[in-house]
C-alpha positions in Angstrom: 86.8 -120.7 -74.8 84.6 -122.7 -76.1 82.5 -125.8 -73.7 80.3 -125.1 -70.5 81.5 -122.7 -67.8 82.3 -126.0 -65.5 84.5 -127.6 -68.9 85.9 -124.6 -68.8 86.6 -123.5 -65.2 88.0 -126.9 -65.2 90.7 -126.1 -67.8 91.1 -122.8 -66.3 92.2 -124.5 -63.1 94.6 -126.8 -65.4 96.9 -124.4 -65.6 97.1 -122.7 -62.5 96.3 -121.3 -59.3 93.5 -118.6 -59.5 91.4 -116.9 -56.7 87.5 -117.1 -57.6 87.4 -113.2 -58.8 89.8 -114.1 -61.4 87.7 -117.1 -62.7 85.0 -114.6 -62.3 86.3 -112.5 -64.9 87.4 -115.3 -67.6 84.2 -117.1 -67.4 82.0 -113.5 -67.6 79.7 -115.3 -64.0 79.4 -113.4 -60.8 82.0 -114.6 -58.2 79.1 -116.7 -56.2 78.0 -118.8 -59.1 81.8 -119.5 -59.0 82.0 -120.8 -56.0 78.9 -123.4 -56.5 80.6 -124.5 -59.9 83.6 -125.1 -57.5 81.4 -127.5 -55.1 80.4 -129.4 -58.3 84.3 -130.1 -59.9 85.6 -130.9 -56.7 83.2 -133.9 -56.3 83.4 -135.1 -59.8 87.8 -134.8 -60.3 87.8 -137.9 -58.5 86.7 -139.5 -61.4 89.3 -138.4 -63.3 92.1 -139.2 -61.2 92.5 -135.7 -60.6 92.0 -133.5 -57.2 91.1 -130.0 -56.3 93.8 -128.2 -54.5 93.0 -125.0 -52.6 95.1 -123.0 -50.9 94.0 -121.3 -48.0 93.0 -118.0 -47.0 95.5 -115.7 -45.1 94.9 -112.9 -43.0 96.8 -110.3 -44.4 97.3 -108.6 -40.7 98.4 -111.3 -38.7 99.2 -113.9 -41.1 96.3 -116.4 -39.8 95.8 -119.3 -42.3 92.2 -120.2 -43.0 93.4 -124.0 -43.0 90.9 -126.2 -42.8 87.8 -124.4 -44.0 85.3 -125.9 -45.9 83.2 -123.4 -47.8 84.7 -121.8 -50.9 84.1 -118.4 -50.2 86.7 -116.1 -48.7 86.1 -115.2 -45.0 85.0 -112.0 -44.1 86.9 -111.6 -40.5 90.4 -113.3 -39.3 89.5 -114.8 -35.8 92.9 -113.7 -34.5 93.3 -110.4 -35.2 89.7 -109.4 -36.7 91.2 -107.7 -39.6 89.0 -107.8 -42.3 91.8 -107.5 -45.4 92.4 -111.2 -46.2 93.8 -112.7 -48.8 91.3 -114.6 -51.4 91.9 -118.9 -51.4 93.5 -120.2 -54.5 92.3 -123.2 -56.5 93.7 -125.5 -58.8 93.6 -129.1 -60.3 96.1 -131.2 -60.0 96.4 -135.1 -60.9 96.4 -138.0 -58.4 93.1 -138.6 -56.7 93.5 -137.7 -53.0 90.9 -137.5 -51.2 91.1 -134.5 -48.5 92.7 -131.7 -50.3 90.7 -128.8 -48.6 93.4 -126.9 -46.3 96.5 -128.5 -47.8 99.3 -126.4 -49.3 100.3 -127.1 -53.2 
């Protein structure tokens, strides 16, 4: 790959869903810078016509979905159940500029 990490987690995100860790991985970042680089795309797709989808967290005990949260990072505790093994949130670009895509299935 060959750009800046955000060129690239950008085309990364093209062409599928992905949890942060995996990003993590293909861009050789820790998993935190990922998720600031994630804050940044999602406010300039816009101007692309395209949007930021992420698909929510789930609690792999009770099934809880995490719709509706706005920080990036995975949560640490389901309020349901309190399980702690949950399911990392997915991200990916899409086209069509919509503006509230936090929570929302693809």
């Amino acid at each position: 790959m060959s750009g800046t990490i955000r060129q690239n987690l950008v085309e990364l995100l093209r062409s599928g869903p992905r949890t942060a860790r995996d990003l993590s991985r293909l861009l050789h970042v820790p998993e935190r810078e990922v998720h600031l680089h994630l804050q940044h795309v999602e406010r300039s797709l816009p101007h692309t016509g395209e949007r930021l989808v992420v698909e929510p967290a789930v609690c792999l005990g009770c099934g809880y979905s995490f719709r509706g949260r706005t920080k990036f990072t995975r949560p640490s505790r389901c309020p349901r159940c309190s399980a702690t093994h949950i399911a990392s949130p997915r991200y990916s670009i899409v086209s069509g500029a919509r503006s509230k895509t936090r929570g929302s299935q693809a």
